[in-house]
Biopython code that builds the backbone (N, CA, C, O; Angstrom):
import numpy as np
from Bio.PDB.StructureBuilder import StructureBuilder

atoms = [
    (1, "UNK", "N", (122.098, 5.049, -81.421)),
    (1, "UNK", "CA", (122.036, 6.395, -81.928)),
    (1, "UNK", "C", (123.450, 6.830, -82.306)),
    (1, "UNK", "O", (124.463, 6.576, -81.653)),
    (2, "UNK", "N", (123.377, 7.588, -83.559)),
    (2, "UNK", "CA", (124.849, 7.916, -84.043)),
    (2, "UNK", "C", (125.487, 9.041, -83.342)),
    (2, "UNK", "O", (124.681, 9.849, -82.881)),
    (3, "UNK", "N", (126.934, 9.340, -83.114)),
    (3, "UNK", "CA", (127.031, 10.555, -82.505)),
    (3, "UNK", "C", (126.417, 11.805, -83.211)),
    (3, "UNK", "O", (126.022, 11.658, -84.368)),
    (4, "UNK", "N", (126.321, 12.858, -82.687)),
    (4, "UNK", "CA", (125.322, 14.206, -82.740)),
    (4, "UNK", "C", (124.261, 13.931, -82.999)),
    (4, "UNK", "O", (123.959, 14.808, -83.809)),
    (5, "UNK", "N", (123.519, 13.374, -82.899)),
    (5, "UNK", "CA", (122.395, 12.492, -83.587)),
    (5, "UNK", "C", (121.304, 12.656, -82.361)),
    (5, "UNK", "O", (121.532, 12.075, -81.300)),
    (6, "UNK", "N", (119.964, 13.556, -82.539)),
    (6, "UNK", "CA", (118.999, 13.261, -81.671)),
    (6, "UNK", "C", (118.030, 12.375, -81.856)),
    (6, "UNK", "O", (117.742, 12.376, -83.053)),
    (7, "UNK", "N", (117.200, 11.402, -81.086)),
    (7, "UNK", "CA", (116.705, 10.741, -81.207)),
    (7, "UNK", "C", (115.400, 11.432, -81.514)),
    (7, "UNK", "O", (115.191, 12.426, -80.818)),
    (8, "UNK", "N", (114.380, 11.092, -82.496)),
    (8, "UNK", "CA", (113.190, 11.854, -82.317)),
    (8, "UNK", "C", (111.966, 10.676, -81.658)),
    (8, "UNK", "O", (110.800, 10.958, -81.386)),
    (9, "UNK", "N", (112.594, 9.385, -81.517)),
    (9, "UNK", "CA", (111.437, 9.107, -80.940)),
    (9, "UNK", "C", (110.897, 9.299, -79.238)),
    (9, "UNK", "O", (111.403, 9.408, -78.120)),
    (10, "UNK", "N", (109.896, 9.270, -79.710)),
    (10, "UNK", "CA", (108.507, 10.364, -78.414)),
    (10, "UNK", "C", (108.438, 11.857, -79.151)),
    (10, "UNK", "O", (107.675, 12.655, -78.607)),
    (11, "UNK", "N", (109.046, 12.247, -80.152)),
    (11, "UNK", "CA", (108.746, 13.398, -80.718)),
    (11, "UNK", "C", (107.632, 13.835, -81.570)),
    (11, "UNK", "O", (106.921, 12.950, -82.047)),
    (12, "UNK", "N", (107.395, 14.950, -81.811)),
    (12, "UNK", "CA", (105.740, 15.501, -82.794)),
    (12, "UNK", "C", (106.817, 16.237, -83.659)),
    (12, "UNK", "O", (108.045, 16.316, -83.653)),
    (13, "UNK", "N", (105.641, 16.809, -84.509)),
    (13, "UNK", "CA", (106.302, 18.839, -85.737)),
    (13, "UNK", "C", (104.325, 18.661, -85.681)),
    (13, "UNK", "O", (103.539, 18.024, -86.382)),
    (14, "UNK", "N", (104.095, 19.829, -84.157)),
    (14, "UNK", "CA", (102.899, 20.660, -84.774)),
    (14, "UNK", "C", (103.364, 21.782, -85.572)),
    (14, "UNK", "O", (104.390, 22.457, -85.472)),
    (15, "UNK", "N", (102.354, 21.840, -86.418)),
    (15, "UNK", "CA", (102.182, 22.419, -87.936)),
    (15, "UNK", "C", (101.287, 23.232, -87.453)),
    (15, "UNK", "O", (100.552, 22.835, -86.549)),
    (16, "UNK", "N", (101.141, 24.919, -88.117)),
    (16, "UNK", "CA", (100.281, 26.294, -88.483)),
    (16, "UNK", "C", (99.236, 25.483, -88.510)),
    (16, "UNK", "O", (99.251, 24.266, -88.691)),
    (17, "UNK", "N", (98.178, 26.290, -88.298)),
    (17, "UNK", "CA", (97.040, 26.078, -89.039)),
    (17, "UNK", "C", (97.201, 26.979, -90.152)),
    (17, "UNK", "O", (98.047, 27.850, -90.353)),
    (18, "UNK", "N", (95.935, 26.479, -91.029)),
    (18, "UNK", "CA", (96.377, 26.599, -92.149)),
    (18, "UNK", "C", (95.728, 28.517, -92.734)),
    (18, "UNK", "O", (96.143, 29.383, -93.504)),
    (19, "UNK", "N", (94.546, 28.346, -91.798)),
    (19, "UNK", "CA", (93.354, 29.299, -91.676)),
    (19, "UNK", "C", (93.375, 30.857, -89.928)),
    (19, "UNK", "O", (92.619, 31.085, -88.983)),
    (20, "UNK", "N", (94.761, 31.491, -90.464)),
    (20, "UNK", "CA", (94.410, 32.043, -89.303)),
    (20, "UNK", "C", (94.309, 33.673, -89.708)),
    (20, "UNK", "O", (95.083, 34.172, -90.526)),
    (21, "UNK", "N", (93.139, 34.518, -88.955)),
    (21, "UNK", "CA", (92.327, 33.620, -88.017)),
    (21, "UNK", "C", (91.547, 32.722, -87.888)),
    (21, "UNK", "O", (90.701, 32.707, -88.783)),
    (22, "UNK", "N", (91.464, 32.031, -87.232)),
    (22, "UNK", "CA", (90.528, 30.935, -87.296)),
    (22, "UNK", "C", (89.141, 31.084, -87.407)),
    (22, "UNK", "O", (88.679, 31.986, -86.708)),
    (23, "UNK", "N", (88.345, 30.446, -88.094)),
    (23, "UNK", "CA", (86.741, 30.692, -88.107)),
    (23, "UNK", "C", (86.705, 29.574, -88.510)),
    (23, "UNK", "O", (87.431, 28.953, -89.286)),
    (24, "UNK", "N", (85.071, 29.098, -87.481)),
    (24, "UNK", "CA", (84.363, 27.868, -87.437)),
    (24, "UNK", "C", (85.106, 26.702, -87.149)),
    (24, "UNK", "O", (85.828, 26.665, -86.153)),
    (25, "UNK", "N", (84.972, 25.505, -88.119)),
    (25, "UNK", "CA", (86.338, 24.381, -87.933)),
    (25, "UNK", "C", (87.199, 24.327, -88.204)),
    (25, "UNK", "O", (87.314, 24.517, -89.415)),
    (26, "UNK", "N", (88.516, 24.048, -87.454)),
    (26, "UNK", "CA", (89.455, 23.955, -87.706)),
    (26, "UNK", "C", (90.843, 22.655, -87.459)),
    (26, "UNK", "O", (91.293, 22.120, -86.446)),
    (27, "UNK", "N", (91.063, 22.573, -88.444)),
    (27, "UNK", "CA", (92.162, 21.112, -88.388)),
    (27, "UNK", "C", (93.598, 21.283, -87.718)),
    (27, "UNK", "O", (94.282, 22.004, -88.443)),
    (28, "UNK", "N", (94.073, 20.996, -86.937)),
    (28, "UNK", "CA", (94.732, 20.961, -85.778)),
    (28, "UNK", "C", (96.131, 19.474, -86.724)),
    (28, "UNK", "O", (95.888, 18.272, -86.827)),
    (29, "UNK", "N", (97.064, 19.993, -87.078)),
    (29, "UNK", "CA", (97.746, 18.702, -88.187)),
    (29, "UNK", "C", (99.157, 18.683, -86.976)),
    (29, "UNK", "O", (99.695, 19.604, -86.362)),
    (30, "UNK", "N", (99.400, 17.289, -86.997)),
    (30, "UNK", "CA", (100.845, 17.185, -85.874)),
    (30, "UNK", "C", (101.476, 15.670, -86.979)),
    (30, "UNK", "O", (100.701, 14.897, -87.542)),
    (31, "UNK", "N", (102.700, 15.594, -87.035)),
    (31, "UNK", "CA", (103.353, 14.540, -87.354)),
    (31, "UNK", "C", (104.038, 14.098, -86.643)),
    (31, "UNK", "O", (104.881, 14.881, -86.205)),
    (32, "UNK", "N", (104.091, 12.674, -86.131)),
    (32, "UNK", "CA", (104.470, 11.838, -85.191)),
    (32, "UNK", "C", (105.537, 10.821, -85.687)),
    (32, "UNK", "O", (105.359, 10.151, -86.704)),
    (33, "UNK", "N", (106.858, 10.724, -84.777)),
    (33, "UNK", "CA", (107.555, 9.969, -85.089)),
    (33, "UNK", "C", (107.023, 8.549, -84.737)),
    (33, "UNK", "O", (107.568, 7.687, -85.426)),
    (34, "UNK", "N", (106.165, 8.103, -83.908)),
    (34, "UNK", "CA", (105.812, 7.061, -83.846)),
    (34, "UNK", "C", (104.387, 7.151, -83.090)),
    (34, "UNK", "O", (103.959, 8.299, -82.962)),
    (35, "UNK", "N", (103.486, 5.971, -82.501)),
    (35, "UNK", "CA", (102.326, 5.756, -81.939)),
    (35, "UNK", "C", (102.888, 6.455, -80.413)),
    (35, "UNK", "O", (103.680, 5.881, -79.665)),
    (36, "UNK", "N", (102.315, 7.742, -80.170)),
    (36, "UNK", "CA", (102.591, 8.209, -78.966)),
    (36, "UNK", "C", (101.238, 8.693, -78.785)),
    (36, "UNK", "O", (100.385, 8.680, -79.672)),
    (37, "UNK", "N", (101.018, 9.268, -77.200)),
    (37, "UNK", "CA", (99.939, 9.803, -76.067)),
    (37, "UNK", "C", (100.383, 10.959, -76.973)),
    (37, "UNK", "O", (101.421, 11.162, -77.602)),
    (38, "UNK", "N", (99.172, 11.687, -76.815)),
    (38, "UNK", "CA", (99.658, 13.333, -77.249)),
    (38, "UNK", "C", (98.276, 13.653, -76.419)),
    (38, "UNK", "O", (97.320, 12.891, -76.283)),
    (39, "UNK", "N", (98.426, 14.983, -75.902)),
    (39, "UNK", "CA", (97.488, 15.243, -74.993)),
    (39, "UNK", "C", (97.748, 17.088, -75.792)),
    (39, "UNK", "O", (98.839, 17.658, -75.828)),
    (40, "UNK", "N", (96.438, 17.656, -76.329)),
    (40, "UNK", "CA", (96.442, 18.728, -77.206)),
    (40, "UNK", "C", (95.465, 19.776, -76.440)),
    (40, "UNK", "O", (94.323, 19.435, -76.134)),
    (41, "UNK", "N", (95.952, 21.020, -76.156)),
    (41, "UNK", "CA", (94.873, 21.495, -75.497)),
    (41, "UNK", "C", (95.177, 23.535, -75.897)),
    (41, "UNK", "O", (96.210, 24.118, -76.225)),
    (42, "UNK", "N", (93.518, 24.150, -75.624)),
    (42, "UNK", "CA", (94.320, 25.700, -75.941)),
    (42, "UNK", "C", (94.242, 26.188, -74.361)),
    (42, "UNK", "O", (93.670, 25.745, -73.365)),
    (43, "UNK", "N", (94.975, 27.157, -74.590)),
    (43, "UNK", "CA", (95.395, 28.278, -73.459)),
    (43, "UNK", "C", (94.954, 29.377, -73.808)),
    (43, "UNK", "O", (95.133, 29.650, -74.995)),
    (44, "UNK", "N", (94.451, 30.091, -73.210)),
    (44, "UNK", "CA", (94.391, 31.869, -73.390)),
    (44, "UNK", "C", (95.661, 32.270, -73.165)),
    (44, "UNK", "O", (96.610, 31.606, -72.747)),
    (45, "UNK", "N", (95.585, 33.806, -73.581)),
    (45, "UNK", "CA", (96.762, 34.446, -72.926)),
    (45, "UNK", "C", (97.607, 34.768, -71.801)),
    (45, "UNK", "O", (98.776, 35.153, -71.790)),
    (46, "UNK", "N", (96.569, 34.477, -70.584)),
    (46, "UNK", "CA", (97.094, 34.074, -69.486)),
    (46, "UNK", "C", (97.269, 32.816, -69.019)),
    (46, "UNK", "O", (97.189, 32.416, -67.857)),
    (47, "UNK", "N", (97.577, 32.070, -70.272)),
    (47, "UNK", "CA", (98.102, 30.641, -70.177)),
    (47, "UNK", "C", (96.934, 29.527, -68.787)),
    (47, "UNK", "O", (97.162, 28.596, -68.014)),
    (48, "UNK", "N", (95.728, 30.366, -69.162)),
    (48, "UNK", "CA", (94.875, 30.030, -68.563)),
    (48, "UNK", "C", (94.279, 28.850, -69.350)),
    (48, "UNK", "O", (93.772, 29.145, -70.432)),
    (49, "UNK", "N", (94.252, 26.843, -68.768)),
    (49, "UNK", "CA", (93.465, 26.127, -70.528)),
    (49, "UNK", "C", (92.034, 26.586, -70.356)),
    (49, "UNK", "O", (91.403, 26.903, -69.347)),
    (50, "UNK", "N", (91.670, 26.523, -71.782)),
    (50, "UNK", "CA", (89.982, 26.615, -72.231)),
    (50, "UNK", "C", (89.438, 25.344, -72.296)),
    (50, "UNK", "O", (88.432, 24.925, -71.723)),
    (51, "UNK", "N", (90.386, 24.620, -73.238)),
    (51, "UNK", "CA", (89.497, 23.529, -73.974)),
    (51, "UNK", "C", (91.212, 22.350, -74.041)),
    (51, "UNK", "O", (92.328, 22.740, -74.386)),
    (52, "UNK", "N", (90.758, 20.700, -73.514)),
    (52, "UNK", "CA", (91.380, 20.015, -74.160)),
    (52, "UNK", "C", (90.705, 19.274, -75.298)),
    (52, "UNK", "O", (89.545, 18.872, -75.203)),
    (53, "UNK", "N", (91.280, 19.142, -76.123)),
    (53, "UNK", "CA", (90.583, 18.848, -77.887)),
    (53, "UNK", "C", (91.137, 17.413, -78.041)),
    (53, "UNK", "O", (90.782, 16.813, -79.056)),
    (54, "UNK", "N", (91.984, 16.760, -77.146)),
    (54, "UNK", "CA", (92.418, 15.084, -77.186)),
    (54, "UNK", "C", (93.393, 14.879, -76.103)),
    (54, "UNK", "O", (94.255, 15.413, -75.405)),
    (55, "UNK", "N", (92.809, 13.888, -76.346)),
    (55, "UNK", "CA", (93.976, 13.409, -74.783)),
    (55, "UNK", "C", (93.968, 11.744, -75.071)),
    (55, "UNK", "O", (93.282, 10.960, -74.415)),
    (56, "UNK", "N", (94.796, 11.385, -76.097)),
    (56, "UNK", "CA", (94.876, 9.521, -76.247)),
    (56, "UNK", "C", (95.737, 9.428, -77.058)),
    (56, "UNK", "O", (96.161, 10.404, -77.677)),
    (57, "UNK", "N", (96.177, 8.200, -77.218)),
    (57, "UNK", "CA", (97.062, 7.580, -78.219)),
    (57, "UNK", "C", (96.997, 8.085, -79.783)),
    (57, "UNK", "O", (95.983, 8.726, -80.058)),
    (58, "UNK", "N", (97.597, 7.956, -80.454)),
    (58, "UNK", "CA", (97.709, 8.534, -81.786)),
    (58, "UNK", "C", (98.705, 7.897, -82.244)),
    (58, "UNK", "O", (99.681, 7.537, -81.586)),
    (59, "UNK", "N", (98.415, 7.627, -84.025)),
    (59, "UNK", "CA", (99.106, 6.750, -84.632)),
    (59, "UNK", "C", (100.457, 7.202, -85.685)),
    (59, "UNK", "O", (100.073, 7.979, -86.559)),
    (60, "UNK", "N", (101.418, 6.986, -85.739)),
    (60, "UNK", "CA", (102.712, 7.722, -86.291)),
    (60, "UNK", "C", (102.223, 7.897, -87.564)),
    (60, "UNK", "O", (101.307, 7.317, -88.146)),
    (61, "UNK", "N", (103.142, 8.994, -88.000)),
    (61, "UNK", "CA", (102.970, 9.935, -89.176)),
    (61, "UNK", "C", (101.517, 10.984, -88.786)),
    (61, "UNK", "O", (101.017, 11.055, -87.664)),
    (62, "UNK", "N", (101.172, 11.513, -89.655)),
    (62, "UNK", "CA", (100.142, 12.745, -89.976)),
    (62, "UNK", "C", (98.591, 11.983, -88.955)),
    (62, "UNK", "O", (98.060, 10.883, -88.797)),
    (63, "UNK", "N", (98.408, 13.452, -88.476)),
    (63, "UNK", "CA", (97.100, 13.245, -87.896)),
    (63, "UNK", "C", (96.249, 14.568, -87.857)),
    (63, "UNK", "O", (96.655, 15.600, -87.324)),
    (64, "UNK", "N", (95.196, 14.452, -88.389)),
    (64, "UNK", "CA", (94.351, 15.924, -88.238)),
    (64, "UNK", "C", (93.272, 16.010, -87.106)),
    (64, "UNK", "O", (92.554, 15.057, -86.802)),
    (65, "UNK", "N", (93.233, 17.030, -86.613)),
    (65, "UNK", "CA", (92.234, 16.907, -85.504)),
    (65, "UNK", "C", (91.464, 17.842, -85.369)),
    (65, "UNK", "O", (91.997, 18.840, -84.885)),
    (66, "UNK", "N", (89.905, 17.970, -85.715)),
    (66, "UNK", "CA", (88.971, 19.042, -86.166)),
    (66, "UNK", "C", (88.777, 19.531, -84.728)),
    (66, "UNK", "O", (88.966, 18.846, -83.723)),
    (67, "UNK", "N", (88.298, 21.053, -84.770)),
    (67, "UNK", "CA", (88.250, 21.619, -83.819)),
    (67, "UNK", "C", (87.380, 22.784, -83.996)),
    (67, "UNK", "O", (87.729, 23.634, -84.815)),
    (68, "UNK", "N", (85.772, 23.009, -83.019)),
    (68, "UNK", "CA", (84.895, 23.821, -83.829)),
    (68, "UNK", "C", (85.676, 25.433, -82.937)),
    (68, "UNK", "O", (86.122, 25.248, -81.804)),
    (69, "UNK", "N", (85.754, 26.675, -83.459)),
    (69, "UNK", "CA", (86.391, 26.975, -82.568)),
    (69, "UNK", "C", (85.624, 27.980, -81.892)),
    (69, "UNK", "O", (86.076, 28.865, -81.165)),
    (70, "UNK", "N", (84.094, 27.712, -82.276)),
    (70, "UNK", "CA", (82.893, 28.615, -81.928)),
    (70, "UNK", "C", (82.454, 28.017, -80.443)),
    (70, "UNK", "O", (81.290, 28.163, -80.070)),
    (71, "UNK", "N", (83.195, 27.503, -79.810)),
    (71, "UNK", "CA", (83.394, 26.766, -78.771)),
    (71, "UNK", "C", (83.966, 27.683, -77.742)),
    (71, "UNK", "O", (83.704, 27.638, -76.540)),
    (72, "UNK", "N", (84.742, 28.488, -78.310)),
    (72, "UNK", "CA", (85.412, 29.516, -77.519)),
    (72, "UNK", "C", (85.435, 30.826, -78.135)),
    (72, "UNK", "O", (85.419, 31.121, -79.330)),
    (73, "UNK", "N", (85.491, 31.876, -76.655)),
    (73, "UNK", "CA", (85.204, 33.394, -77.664)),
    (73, "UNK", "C", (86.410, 33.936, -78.524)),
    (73, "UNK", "O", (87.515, 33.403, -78.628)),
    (74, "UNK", "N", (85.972, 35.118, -79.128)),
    (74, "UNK", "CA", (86.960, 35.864, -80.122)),
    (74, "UNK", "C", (87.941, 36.196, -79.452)),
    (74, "UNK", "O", (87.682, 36.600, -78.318)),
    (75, "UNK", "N", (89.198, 36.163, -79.817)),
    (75, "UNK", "CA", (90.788, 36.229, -78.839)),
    (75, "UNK", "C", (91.822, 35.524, -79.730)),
    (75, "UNK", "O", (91.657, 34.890, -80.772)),
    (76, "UNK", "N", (92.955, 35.814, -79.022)),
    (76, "UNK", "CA", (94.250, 34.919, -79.127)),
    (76, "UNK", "C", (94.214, 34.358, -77.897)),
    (76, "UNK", "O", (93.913, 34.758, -76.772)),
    (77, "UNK", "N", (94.873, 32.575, -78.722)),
    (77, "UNK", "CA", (94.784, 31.483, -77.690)),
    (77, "UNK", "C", (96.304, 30.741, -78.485)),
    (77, "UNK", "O", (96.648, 30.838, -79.663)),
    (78, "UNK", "N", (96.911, 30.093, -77.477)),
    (78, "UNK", "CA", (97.690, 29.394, -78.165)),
    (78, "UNK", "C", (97.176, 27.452, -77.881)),
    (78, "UNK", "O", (96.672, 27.162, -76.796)),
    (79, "UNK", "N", (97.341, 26.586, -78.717)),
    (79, "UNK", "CA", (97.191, 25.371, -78.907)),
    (79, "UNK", "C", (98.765, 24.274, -78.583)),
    (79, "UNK", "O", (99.873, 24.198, -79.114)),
    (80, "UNK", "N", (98.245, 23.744, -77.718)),
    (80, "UNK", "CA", (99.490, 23.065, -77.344)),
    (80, "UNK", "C", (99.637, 21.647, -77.661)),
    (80, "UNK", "O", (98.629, 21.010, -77.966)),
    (81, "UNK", "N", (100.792, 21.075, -77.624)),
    (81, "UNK", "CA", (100.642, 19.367, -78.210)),
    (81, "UNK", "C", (102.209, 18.866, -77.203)),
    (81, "UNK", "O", (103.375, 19.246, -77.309)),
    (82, "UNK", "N", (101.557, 17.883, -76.268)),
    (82, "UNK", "CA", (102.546, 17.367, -74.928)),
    (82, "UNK", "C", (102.341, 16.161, -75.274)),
    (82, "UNK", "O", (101.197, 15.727, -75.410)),
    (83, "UNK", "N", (103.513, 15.367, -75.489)),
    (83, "UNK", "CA", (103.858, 14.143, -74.921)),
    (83, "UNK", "C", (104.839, 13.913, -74.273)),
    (83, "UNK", "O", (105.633, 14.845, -74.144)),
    (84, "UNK", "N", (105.288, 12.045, -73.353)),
    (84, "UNK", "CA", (106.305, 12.306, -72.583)),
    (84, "UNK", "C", (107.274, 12.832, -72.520)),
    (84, "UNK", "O", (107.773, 12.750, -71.398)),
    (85, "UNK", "N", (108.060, 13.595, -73.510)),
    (85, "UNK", "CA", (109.173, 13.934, -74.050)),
    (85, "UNK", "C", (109.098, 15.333, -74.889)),
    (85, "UNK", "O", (109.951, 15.604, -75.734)),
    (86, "UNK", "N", (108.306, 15.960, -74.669)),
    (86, "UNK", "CA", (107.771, 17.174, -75.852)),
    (86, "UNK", "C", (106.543, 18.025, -75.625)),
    (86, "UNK", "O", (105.411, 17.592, -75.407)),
    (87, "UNK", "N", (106.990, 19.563, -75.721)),
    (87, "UNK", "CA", (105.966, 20.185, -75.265)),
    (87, "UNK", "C", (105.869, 21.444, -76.303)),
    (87, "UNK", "O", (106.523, 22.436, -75.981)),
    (88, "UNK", "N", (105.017, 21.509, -77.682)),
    (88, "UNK", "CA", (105.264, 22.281, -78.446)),
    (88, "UNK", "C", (103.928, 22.916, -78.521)),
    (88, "UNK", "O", (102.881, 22.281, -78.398)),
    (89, "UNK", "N", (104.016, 24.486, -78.775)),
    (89, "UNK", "CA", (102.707, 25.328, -78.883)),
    (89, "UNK", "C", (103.288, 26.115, -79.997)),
    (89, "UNK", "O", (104.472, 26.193, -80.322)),
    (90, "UNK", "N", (101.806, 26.928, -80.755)),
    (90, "UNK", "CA", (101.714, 27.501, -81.656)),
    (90, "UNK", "C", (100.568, 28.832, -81.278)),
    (90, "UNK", "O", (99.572, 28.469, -80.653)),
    (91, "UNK", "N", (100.635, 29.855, -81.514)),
    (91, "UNK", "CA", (99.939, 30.987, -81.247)),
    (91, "UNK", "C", (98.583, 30.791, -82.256)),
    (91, "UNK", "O", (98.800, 29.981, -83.158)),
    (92, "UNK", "N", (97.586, 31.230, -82.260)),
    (92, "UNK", "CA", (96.147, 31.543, -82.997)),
    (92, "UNK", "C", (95.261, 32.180, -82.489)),
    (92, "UNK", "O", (94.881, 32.224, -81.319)),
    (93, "UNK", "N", (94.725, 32.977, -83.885)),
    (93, "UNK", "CA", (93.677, 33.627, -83.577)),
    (93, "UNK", "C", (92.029, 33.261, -83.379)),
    (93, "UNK", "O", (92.027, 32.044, -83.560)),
    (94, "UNK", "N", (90.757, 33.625, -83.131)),
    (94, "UNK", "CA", (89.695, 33.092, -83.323)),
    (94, "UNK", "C", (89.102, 34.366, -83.424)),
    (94, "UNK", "O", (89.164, 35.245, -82.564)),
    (95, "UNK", "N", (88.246, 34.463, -85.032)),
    (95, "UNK", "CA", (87.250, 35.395, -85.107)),
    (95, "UNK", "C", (86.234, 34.671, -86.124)),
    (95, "UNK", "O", (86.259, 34.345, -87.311)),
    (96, "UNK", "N", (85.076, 34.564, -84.753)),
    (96, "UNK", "CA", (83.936, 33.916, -85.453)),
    (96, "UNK", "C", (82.608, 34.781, -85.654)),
    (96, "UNK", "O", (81.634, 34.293, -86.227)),
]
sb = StructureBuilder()
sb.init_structure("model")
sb.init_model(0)
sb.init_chain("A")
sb.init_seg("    ")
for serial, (resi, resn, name, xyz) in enumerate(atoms, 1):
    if name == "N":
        sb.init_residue(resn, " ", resi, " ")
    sb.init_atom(name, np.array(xyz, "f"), 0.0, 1.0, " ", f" {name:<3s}", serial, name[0])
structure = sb.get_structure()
């Protein structure tokens, strides 16, 4: 690694959805520096989880991951994306 230079591997970039608020399905997009575990899950506002939506290996570069969101009630939830090295969330709405 060069000096100042962070390494991104074990790293993600979860991405917006594209549709918020959210209604019905929704695609869940993360880009991966390489084949990592990503374990993706939402939280309510009291960082309480609802739903994990994957929990396995995943293959580097772009991955979409459908998500019905009539699964859970009307609210803000945030969606999270953890691997060994990385713990990134994004806020969303759901009105179905």
């Amino acid at each position: 690694m060069k000096k100042g230079r962070m390494s991104t591997e074990g790293f993600l970039v979860l991405h917006s959805l594209e549709e918020d608020p959210a209604r019905g399905e929704v695609k869940f997009y993360m880009e991966l520096s390489n084949d990592l575990h990503v374990k993706l899950t939402i939280y309510d506002t009291a960082n309480t989880m609802q739903k994990i939506v994957k929990d396995e290996l995943l293959t580097k570069g772009g991955n979409i991951i459908p998500f019905d969101t009539t699964q859970l009630e009307n609210g803000t939830y945030y969606y999270e994306a953890k691997t060994d090295v990385q713990k990134t969330s994004k806020k969303f709405e759901i009105k179905n």
